[in-house]
N, C-alpha and C positions, 0 to 999 in steps of 0.2 A: 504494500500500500504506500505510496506515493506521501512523504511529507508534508503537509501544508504548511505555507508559506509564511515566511514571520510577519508580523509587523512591520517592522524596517522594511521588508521587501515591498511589501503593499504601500505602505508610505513611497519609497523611490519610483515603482509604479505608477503611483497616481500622480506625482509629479513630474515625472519625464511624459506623462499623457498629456495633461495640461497645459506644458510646454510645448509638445508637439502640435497638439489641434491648435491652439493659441498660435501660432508661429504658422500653424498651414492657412488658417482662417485670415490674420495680419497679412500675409505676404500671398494670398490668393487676391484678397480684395484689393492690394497695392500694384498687382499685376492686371488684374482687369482694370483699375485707373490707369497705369502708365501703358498700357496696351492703348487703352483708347486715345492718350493724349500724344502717343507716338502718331495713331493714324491718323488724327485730326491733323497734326501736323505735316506728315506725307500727301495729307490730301489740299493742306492749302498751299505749299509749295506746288503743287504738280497744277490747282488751279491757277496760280497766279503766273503759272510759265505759261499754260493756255492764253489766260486772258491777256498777256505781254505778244504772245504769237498772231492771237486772235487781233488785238488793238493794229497791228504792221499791215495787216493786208487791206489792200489798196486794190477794189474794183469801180475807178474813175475812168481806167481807160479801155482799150480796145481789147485787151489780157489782164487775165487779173496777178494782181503779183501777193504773192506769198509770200511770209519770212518761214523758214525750215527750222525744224526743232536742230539747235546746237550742242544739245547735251547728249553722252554717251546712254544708248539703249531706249531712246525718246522714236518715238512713232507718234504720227499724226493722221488724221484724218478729217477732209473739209469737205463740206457741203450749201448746194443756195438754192434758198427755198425761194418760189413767189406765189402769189397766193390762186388758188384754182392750178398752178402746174407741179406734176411730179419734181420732186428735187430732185438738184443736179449736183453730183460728185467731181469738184474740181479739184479733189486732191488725194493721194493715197499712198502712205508707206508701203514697201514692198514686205515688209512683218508684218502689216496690220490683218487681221481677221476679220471678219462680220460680227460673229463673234465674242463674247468678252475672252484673249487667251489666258491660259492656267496660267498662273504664275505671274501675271502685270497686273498692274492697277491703273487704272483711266478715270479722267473728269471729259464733262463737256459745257462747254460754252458756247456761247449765240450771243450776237448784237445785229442792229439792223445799219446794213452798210451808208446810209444819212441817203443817198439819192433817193431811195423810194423805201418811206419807213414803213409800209408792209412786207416788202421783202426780208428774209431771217440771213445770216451767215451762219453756222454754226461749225463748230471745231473741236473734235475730239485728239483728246490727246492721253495717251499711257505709256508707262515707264515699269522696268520688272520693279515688282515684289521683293526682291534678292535681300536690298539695303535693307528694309523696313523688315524682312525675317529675320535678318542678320541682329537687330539692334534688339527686337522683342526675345531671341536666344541668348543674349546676353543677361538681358535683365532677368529670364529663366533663370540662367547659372548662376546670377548673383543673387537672385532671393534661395535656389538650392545649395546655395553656400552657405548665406542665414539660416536655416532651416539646421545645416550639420553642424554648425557653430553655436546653436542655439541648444541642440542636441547635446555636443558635447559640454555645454556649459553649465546643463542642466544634470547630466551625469558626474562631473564635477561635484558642483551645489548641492547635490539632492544628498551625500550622504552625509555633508556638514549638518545641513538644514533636520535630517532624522537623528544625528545624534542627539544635536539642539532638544528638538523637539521630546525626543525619547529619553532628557537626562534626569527626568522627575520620575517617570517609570523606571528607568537604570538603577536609580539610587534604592529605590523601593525593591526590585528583586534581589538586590546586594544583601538589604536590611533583613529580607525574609529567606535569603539563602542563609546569611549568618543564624539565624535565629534553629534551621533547620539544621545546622551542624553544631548546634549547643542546646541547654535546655531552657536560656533565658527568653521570655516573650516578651519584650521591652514594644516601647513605641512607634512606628514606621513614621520619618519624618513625613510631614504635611506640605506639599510646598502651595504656598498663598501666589495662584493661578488663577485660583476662580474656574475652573472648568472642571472637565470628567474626571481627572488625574488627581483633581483633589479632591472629588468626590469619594473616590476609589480609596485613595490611601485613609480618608477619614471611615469610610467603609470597613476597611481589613482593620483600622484601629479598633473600631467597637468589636469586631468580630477576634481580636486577639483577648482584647477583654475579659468578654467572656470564655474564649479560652483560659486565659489566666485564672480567673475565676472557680471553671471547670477543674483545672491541674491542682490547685488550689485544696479544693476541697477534696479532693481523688487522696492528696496527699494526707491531709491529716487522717481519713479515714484510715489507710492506711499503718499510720502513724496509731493509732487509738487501737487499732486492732490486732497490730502486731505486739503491741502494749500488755492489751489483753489475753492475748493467748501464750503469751511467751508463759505466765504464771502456774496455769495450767499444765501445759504442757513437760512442763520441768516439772510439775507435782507426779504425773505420771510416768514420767520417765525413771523418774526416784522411787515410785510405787512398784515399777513394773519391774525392776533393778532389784528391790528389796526381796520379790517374791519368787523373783527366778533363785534367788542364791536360799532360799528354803531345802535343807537336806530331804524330805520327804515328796520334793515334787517331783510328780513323772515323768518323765522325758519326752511324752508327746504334748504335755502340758509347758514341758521348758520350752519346747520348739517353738510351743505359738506363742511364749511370751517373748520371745526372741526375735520373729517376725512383728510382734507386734510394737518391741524397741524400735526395729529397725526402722517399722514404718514414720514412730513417733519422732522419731532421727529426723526422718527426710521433712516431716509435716515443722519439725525447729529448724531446719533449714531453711524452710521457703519462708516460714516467717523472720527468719532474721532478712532473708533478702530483701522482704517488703521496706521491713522499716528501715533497711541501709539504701532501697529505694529514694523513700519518704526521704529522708535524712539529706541523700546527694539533691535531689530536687530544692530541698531550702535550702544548699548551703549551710548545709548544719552538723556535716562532718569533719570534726577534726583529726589531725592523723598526731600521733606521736610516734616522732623521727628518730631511730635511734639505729647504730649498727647490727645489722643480722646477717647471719651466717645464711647464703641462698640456700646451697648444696643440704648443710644441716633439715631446714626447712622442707623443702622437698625430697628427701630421704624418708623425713617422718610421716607427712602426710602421704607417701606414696605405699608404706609400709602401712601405712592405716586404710587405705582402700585397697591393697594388695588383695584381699577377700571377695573384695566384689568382682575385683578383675577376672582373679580365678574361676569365679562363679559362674560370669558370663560368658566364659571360653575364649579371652582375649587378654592375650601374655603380655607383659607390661613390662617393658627394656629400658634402663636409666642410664646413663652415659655423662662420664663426668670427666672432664677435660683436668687432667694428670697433669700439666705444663703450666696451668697459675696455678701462680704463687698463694692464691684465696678466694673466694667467692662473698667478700664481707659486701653486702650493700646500704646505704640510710631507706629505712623505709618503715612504714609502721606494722607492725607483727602480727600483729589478728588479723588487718585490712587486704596484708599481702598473703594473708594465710586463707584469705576467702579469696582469691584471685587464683592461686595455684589450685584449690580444690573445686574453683567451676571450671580451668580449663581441664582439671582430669577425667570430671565425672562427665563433659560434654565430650570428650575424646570417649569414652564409655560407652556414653549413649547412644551415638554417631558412628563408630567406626564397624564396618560392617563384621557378624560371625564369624568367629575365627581370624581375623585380623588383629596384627599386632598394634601397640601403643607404645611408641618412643617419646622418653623423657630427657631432655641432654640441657648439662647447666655448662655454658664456657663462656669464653666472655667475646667480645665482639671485634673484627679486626679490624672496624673504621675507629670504633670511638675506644674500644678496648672495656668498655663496661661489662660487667657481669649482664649476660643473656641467659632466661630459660626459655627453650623450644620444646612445645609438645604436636607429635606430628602421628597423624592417624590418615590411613586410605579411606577416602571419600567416598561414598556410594552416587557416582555421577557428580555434573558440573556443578557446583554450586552456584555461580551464577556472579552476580554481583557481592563481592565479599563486605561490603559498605552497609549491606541491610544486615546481618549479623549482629551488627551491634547495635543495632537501635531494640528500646526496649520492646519486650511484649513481643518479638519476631520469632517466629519458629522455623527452619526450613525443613524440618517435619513432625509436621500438623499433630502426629501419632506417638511422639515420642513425647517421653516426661518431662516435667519440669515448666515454668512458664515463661520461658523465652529470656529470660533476666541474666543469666550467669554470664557471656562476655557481654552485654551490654554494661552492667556492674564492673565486669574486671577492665571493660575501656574504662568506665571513669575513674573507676580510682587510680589507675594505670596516668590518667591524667592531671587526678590530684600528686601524684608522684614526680610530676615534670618529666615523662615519659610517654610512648604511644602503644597501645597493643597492635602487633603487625599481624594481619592476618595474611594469608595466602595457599593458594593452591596448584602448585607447582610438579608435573607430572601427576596428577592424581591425588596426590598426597595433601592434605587440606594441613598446613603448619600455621603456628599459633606462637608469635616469639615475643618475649616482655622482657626487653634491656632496661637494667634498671642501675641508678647513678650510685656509683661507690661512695664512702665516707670520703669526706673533702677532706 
């Protein structure tokens, strides 16, 4: 399907149109006035040589005398009328036709020769057409001159004139792209135009509003809810903890309260993600920076999902780069500890049956900082790796969890002064978070 065209386009469009009909209309109607004032002209020179030829001849005497056209390509023709007789032809170029020929132009004039003033003379006279097409082909080429200079000046012009015009829209998709690559929904300037463009932007202003509004209140619920069930949930977990370690419970009774840990596990998982949610949306997380061992870090948590790994038939390879000298980085310990354990459980979730999970911590050879890569084969193209991280995204619909775990590890990834690199290279969907050593 075919693109449609931008704005800018349609703007240059319409003004190279504009210009064009503008400029064919000017210089059509400039062309049939000097058209007509050329031939007005052609035709009073050509009368006024008749009537100077006509005025010369001299029927006083016994022949009549005639003056001959002197000019190059002049034909003539004379005639004398009297009244009641057929007219009498006393004169004839050997060009001339009966007649009108292609290509000349002719006048005629008549005076009565003063002996007998019912008697007529008359006198035709033509000259080629050549000059006068010659003169009307110029003035063609110099208004089709106009016309491509006009052209060109307007393909010029037109994309000053659409930036112009387009820099109060410009400013505005900048403002709402920024706002789509972060979580702030600040206010679209307004620019004082008076017209659609400030209609627009005062438009999407009330319409972020209430968005803000919306985020808003999404956020404390949130906030209120994750509040509330954290309490709970920790009383059960402690309940459910106490009752498995009873010497007389059964073992198909341990089993299910061990399943039923497990699940209470993942149910204080998603609630801490909410409220670390809620938390990054106001601005209301703080980090405390202190040196941590990465490698350390991820040993432990990978030793602590090492079961699940097992479980789902997908072996888990850690790779630690023997040649640094340390893997110390500034980073906060619980926050980085939640960023290592969504990228494991999302290589988990994600990487197909029987497929392995590589974990490798070395540090990087541009900036030389401590790097963790976790890199699992992809089931198919992912696609755009950009949607990944915005929250609430799944790219499968079927699998657990609520789309939150790298949306979470990019932001804090960027509260860290750091980015999470996503990519999938060969197949292989990798996951790298370079993270700044102690200064």
């Amino acid at each position: 399907m075919p693109r449609p065209a931008s704005l800018r386009a349609h703007l240059l469009l319409a003004f190279t149109v504009v210009v064009l009909l503008t400029t064919l209309l000017g210089g059509g109607w400039q062309y049939r006035r000097l058209r007509a004032l050329l031939t007005a002209a052609d035709d009073d020179r050509l009368r006024a040589r008749a009537q100077l030829l006509l005025a010369r001849a001299d029927l006083s005497g016994t022949l009549p005398v005639l003056a001959l056209p002197d000019q190059a390509g002049e034909t003539m023709r004379v005639t004398y009328e009297q009244p009641g007789r057929p007219a009498q032809e006393l004169f004839r170029s050997a060009q001339w036709g009966w007649a009108r020929p292609h290509g000349w132009r002719q006048v005629r004039v008549a005076r009565s020769p003063g002996l007998f003033p019912d008697d007529q003379l008359t006198l035709w006279l033509a000259h080629p057409a050549a000059p006068l097409a010659a003169s009307l082909r110029q003035v063609r080429q110099g208004l089709a001159a106009a016309v491509a200079g006009s052209l060109l000046l307007a393909w010029l012009l037109a994309p000053v004139l659409s930036r112009v015009a387009l820099r109060s829209l410009r400013r505005i998709s900048r403002e709402a792209r920024r706002m789509g690559r972060g979580s702030d929904l600040t206010e679209l300037p307004v620019p004082a135009t008076g017209d659609e463009v400030q209609e627009l932007a005062e438009t999407l202003n009330q319409l972020l509003a209430r968005l803000r509004a919306g985020a808003e209140l999404q956020d404390n619920f949130l906030a209120a809810a994750a509040h509330e069930l954290r309490t709970p949930l920790a009383t059960l977990q402690t309940g459910l903890s106490v009752a498995s370690q009873a010497p007389d419970m059964p073992a198909a009774a341990r089993a299910q309260l061990a399943g039923h840990q497990q699940e209470i596990r993942r149910l204080s998982r998603l609630v801490d993600d909410f409220l670390l949610v809620s938390r990054l949306r106001a601005g209301a997380l703080p980090l405390s920076l202190q040196p941590v061992a990465l490698d350390e870090l991820v040993l432990g948590l990978a030793d602590r999902l090492l079961p699940r790994f097992r479980a789902a038939g997908r072996p888990l390879t850690i790779h630690l780069d023997e040649n640094a000298p340390d893997f110390l980085v500034l980073a906060d310990a619980d926050k980085l500890t939640t960023v290592v354990l969504n990228l494991l459980e999302n290589a988990l979730r994600h990487a197909p049956a029987g497929a392995g999970v590589t974990v490798s911590v070395s540090r990087a050879a541009s900036s030389g900082w401590p790097t963790l890569t976790v890199q699992n084969p992809a089931q198919g193209s992912l696609g755009d790796l950009t949607r990944l991280t915005t929250a609430y995204y799944q790219a499968d619909v079927l699998s657990e969890g609520a789309g939150l775990g790298l949306w979470l590890s990019s932001r804090i990834a960027e509260l860290h002064g750091t980015a999470l690199i996503l990519s999938q290279p060969a197949g292989i969907f990798t996951a790298a978070l370079p993270l700044p050593p102690p200064s």
